[in-house]
C-alpha positions in Angstrom: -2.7 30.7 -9.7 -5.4 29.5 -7.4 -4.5 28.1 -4.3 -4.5 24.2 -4.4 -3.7 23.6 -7.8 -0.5 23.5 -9.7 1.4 23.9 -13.5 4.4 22.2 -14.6 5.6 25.6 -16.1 2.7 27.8 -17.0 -0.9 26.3 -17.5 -1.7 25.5 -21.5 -4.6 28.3 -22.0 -5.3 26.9 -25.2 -6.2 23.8 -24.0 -9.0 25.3 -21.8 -11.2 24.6 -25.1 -12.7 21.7 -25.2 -12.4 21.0 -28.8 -9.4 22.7 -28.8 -7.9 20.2 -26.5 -9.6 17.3 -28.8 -8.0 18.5 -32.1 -5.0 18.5 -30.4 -5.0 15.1 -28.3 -6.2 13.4 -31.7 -3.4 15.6 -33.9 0.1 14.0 -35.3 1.7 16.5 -32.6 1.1 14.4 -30.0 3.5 12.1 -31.3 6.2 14.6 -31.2 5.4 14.5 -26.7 4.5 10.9 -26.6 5.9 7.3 -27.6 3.6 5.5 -30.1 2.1 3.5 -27.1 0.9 6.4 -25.0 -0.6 7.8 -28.3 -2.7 5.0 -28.9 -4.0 4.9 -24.9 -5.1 8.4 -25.4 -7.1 7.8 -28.2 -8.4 4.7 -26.6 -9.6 6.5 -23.8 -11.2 9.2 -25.9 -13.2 6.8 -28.0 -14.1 5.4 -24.6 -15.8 8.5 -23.5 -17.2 9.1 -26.8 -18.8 5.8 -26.6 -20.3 6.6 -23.2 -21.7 9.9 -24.5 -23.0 8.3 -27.3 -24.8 6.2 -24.6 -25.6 8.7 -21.7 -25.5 11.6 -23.7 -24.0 14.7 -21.1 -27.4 14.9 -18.8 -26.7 11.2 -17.5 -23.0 10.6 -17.4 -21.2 12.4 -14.5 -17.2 12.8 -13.5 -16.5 10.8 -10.3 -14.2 14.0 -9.6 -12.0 13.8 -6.2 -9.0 15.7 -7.3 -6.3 13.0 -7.4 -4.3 12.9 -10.2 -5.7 10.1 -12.4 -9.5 11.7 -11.8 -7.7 14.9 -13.3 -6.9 13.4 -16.5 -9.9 11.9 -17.0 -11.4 15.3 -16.8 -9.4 16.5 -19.3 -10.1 13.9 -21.4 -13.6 14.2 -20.9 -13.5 17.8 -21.9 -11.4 16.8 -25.0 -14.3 14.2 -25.8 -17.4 16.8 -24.7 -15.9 19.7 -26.9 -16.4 16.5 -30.1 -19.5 15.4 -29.2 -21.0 18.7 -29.1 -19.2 19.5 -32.4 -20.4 16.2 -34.2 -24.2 17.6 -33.4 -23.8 21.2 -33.8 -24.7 22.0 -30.4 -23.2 24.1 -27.9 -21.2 22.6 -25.5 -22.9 21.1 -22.5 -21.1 21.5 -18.8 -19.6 18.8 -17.5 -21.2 17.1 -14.6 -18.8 16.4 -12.0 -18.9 15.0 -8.4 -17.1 15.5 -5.3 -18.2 13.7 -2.5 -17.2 15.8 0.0 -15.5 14.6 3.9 -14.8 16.5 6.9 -11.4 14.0 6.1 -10.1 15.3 3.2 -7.4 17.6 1.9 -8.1 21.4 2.0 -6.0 21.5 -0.8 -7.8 18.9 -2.6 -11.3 21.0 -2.4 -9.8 23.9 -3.3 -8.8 22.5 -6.0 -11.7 20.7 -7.2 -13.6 24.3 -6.9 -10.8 25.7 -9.2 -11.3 23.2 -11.6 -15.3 24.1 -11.2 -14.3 28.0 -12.3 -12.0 27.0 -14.7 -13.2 24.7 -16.7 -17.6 25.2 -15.7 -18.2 22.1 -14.3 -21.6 21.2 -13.0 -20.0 20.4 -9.9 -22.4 18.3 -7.1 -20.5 18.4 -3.6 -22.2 15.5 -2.0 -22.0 14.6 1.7 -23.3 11.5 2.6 -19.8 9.1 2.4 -19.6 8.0 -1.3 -22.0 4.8 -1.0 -25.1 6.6 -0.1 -23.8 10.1 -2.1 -24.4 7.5 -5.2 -27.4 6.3 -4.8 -28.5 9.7 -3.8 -27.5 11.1 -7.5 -28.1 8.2 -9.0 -31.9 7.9 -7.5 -32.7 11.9 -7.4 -30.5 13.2 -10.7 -31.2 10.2 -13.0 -27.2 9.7 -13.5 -26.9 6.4 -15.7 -22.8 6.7 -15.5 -19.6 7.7 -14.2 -16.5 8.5 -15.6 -13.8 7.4 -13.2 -9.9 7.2 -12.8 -9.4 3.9 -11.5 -6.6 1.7 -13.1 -6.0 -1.9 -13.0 -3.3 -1.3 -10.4 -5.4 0.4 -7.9 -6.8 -2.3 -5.4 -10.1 -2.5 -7.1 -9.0 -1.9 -10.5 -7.4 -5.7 -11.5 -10.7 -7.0 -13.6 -11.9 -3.6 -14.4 -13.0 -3.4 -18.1 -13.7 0.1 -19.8 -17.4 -0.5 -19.3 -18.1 -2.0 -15.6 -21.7 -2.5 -13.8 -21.4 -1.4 -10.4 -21.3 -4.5 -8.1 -24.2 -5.9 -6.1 -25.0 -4.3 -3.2 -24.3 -0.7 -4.7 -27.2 1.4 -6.9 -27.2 0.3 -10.9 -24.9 2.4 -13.0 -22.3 2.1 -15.5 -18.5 2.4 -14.4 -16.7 4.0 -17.3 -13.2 3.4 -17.0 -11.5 5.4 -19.7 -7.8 4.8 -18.1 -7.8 1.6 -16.6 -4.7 0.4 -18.9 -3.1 3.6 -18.4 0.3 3.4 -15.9 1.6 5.5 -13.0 4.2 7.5 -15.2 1.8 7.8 -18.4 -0.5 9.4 -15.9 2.0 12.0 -14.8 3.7 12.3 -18.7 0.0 13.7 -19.7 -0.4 16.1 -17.1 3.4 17.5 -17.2 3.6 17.7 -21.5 0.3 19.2 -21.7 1.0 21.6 -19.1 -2.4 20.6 -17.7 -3.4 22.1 -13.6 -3.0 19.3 -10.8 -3.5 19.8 -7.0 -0.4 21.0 -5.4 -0.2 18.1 -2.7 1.6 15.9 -5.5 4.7 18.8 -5.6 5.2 17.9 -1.9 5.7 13.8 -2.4 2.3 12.7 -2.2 1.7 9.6 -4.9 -1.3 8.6 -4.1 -4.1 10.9 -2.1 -6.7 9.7 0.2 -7.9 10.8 3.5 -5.3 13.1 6.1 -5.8 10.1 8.8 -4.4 7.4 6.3 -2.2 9.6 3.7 1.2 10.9 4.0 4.3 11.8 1.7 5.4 8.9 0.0 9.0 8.1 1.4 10.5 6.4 -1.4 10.8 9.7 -2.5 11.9 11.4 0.9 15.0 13.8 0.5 16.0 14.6 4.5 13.4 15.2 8.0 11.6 17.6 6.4 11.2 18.1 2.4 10.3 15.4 -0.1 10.6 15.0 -4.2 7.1 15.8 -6.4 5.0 12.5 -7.0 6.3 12.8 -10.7 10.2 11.5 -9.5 8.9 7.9 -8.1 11.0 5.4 -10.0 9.0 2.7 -8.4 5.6 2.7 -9.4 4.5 0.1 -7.9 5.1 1.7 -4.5 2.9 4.3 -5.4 0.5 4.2 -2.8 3.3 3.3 -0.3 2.3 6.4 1.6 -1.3 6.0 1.8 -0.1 2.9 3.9 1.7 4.4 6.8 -1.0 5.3 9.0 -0.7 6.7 12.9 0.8 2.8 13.7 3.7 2.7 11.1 4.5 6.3 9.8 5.8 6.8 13.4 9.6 7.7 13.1 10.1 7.4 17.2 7.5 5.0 18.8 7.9 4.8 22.3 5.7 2.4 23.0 3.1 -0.4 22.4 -0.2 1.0 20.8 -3.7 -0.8 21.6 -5.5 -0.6 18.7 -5.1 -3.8 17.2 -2.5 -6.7 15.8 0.3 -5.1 13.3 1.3 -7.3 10.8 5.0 -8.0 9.8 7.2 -9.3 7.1 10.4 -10.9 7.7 13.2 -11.1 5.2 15.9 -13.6 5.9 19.2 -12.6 3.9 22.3 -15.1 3.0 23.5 -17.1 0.2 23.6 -20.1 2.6 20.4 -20.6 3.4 19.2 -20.7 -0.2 22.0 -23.3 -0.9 21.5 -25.2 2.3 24.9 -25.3 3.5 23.4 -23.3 6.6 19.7 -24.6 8.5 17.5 -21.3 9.0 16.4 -21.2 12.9 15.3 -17.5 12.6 12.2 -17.9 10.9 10.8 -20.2 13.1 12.0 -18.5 16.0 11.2 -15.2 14.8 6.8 -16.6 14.6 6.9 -17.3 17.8 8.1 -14.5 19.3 6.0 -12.0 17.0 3.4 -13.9 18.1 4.0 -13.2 21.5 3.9 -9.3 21.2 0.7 -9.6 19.4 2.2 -9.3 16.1 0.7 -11.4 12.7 3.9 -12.6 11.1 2.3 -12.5 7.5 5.1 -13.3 5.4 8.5 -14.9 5.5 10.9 -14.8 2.8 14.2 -16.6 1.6 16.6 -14.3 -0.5 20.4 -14.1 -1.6 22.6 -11.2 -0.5 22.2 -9.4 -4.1 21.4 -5.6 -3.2 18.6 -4.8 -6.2 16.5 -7.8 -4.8 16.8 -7.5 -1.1 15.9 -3.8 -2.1 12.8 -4.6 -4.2 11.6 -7.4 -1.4 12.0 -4.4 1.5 10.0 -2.3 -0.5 7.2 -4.7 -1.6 6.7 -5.8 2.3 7.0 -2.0 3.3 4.3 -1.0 1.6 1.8 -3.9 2.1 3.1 -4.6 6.1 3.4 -2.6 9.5 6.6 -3.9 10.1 9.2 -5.3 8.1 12.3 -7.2 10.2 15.2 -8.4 8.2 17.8 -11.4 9.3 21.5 -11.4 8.1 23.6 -9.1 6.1 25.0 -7.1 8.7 28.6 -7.7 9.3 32.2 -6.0 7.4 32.5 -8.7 4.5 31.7 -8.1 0.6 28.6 -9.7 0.9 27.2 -8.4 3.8 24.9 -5.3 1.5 21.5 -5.0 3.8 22.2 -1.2 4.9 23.4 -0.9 1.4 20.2 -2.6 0.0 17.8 -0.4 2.0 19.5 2.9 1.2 18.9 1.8 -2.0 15.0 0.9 -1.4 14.3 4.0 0.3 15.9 6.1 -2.8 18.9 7.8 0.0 22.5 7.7 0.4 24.6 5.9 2.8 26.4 7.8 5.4 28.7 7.7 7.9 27.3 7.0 11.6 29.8 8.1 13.9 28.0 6.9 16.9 27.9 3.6 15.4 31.7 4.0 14.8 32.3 4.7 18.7 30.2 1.8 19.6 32.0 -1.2 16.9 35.3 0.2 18.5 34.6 -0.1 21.8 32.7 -3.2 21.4 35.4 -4.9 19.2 38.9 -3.2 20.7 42.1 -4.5 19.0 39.5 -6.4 16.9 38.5 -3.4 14.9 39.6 -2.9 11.6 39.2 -0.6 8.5 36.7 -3.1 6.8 34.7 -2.6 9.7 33.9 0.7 8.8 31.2 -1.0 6.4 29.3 -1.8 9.4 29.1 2.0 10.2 27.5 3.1 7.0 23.7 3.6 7.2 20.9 4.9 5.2 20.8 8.5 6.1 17.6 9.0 8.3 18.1 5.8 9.8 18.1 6.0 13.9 19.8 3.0 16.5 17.6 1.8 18.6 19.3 0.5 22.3 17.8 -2.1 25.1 15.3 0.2 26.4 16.8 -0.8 30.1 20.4 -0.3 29.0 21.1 3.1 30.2 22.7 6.1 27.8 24.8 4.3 24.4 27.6 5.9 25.7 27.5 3.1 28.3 27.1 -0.2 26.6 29.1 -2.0 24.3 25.7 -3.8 22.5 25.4 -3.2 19.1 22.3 -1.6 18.3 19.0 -2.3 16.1 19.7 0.1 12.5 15.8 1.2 12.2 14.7 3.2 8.7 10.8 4.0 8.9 9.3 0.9 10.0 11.8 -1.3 8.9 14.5 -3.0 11.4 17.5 -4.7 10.3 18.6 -7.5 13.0 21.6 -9.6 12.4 21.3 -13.4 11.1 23.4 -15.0 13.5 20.7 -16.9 15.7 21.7 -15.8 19.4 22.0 -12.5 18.2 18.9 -12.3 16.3 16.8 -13.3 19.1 18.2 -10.7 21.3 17.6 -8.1 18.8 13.9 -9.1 18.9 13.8 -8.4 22.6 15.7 -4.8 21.7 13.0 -3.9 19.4 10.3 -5.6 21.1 9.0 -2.0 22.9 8.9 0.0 19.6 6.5 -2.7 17.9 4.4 -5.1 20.2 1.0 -4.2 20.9 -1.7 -5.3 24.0 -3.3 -7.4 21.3 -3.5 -11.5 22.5 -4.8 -14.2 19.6 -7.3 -16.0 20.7 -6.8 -19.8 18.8 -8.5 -23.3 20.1 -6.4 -26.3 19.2 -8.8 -29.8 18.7 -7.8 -32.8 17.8 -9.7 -35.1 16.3 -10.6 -38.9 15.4 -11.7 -38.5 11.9 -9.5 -37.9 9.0 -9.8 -34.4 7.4 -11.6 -36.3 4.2 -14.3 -36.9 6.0 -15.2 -33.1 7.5 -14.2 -31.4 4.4 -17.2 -30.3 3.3 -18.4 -29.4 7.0 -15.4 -26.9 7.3 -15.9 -24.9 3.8 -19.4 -24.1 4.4 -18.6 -23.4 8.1 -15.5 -21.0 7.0 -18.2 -19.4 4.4 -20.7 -18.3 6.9 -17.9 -17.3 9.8 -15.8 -14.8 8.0 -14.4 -13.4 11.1 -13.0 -17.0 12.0 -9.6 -18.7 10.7 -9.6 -22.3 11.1 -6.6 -24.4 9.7 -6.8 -28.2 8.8 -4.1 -30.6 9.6 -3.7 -34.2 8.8 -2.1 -36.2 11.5 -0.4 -39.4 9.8 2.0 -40.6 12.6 -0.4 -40.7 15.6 -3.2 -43.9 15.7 -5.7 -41.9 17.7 -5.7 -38.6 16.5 -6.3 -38.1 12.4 -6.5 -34.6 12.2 -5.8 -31.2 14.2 -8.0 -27.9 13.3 -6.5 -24.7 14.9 -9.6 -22.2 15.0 -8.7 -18.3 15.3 -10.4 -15.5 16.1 -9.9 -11.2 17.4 -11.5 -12.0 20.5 -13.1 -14.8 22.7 -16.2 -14.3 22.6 -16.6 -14.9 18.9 -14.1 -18.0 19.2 -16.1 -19.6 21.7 -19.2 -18.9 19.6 -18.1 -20.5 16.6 -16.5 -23.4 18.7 -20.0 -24.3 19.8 -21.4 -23.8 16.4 -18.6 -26.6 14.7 -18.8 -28.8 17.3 -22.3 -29.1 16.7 -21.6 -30.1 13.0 -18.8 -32.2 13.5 -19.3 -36.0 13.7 -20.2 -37.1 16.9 -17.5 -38.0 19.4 -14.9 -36.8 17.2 -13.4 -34.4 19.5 -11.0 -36.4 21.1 -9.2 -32.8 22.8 -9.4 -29.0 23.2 -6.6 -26.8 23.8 -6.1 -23.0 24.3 -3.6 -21.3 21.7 
């Protein structure tokens, strides 16, 4: 086997023929690997390609080819569609153009398997330097390509309105996105592969979902087994975490940060947990609490949520803010009665068992004394690979009767009761604040928001690096209407400030305050 690919099993040999492969894909014996649906997707895709060749014939249509898994089955199915094409005009079969635009970045692994695909399968393969914008319009301008067959899906971040046939957008050189598995799914992607014994690069055997460059990629860890070994890509349950890995970069894949980083403002979900608040038999003051403080360390509170102690959903909300924030902080669910199921809700969202902490143990019994009792022991059962995190200034655990922060990846679970909660905040404070400081500018103004409308959606248009939030004032006689511009740094605040002032009715300013 060459280095930096892999088989499920042994590699399908008689598949290595391109019209081999096409009998095959459009043969009642798929039916006997796939359900109905998945049949009719493959065929999809294949008339997809056919369609393009029909249109580009081989010399002008090219493989976007970067090794990942979904750019692997559209290879195949390119092949499959190729070894037809040729067939239908009696001619013999053309190579395959392929591109890899090549990054001192990427995976070893990835090239080395892109060049074993090359050998294997006698691609035309074009390694093009360049970054991938200006490695297209060099192909495109210098090897007449008209298209590209590409693996993006409509759940890739680009992929949503991607049709089969796409123009590339304005601003990029003209050709033809072909899109021959944009419906396809995380888990059809991987059923294809595995049944048809087809090669993949071996980076997805060691819990990589979704590749990208080293600096921003990293083992998936929904599917994390202990400190050091993770499931293949194929075992993610969750597919629409699968490119939770290519989101912990150097700020949140940190398992042991010891202290603030300066390259920027994290952002952070917070998920408050309990029964009560949803029913409003209890007034949330975490929430509020909890924005001000984030704010403070230089942290962009981007999300706040309001859910019921019910273990699937807090599980699904930790993972749907774990994968789209820096930090995720949850409130409430920490204590030793039935309905107190966080640690048991993130065990569950990180795919690991729950496990006794004996530390933990020592600390609840010498915190709580007499108090202790055996439904206590539900407080001491934590996700395994979780770590307690202590007041940095508190000395050695064995000292202190606090009870500490339970921390899993980059999520921390506080406890709901207010007093508590803020404290906690302070405990973790040193593992997630940053040097960053928001610049804002409050004004308030004489004019009601009516009336400058129009003035603030152009201005916001032209000043993408500037926030600005509108608010209508209807208990004050003087002031209608308070704007709160934003900005990363002063300079470009004050700027902009100048700019709207300018624009603003005159005299309308009846105030300016610093944020």
């Amino acid at each position: 086997m060459l280095m930096g690919s892999h088989c499920h099993g042994s590699c399908s040999v008689l598949f290595d023929d391109n019209f081999a492969l096409y009998q095959y894909l459009v043969s009642d014996e798929l039916f006997r690997l796939f359900h109905p649906s998945v049949v009719f997707k493959v065929r999809e895709s294949l008339q997809v390609l056919l369609g393009a060749l029909r249109l580009y014939g081989t010399e002008s249509l090219a493989l976007s080819f970067n090794g990942g898994k979904d750019a692997t089955v559209v290879m195949h199915l390119l092949r499959a569609a190729v070894g037809e094409h040729s067939q239908r005009r009696n001619q013999v079969y053309s190579n395959i153009h392929a591109v890899y635009f090549t990054d001192s970045d990427y995976f070893e692994q990835v090239e080395l398997f892109v060049k074993a695909m090359r050998e294997r399968y006698h691609l035309n393969l074009i390694l093009q330097d360049g970054g991938f914008l200006h490695g297209l319009k060099t192909i495109v301008e210098q090897r007449n390509m008209k298209a590209f067959a590409m693996g993006t899906r409509r759940s890739d971040p680009d992929g949503k309105h991607l049709e089969h046939f796409t123009p590339s957008s304005q601003g990029w050189p003209p050709f033809m996105r072909v899109n021959p598995i944009v419906s396809w799914s995380y888990g059809e992607v991987w059923k294809f592969l595995l049944s048809l014994k087809l090669p993949y690069c071996d980076l997805y055997d060691y819990g990589y979902t979704s590749i990208g460059r080293m600096s921003d990629t990293q083992p998936n860890p929904l599917l994390r087994l202990d400190n050091s070994s993770f499931l293949p890509a194929y075992y993610l349950s969750h597919e629409e975490e699968e490119r939770a890995g290519r989101k912990l970069d150097k700020r949140r894949l940190s398992l042991s940060l010891k202290g603030p980083v300066e390259d920027g403002p994290r952002t952070a979900a917070l998920v408050v947990i309990g029964n009560e608040l949803l029913k409003g038999t209890t007034q949330d003051i975490n929430a509020h609490k909890a924005s001000i403080v984030l704010r403070e360390m230089g942290i962009d509170l981007r999300r706040i949520v309001f859910i019921p102690d019910e273990i699937d959903v807090i599980a699904s909300e930790i993972r749907s803010a774990f994968a789209s924030m820096d930090i995720v902080i949850t409130s409430g669910g920490i204590g030793p009665t039935h309905d107190d199921v966080t640690f048991q809700a993130m065990a569950h969202a990180f795919s690991v068992p729950l496990e006794r902490c004996e530390e933990l143990e020592k600390v609840l019994i010498r915190t709580l004394g007499n108090s202790f009792s055996s439904s206590c022991y539900n407080m001491t059962r934590i996700p395994r690979g979780a770590e307690l995190l202590y007041e940095r200034n508190s000395g050695d655990c064995s000292e202190e009767s606090q009870f500490p922060i339970v921390k899993l990846y980059s999520v921390y679970n506080l406890p709901g009761i207010p007093q508590y909660f803020l404290k906690s905040l302070q405990i973790i404070k040193p593992y997630i604040e940053t040097s960053y400081h928001f610049c804002g500018l409050r004004l308030e103004l004489n004019v009601e928001e009516i009336a400058i409308a129009d003035v603030l959606a152009e201005f916001v248009q032209s000043h993408p690096n500037l926030e600005i939030g509108c608010y209508p004032i209807v208990d004050n006689s003087n002031i209608k209407t308070v704007l709160i511009l934003e900005a990363h740094n002063r300079e470009t605040l004050e700027n902009s400030f100048i700019e709207l002032k300018a624009q603003l009715p005159s005299n309308a300013i009846l105030a300016e305050k610093d944020l």
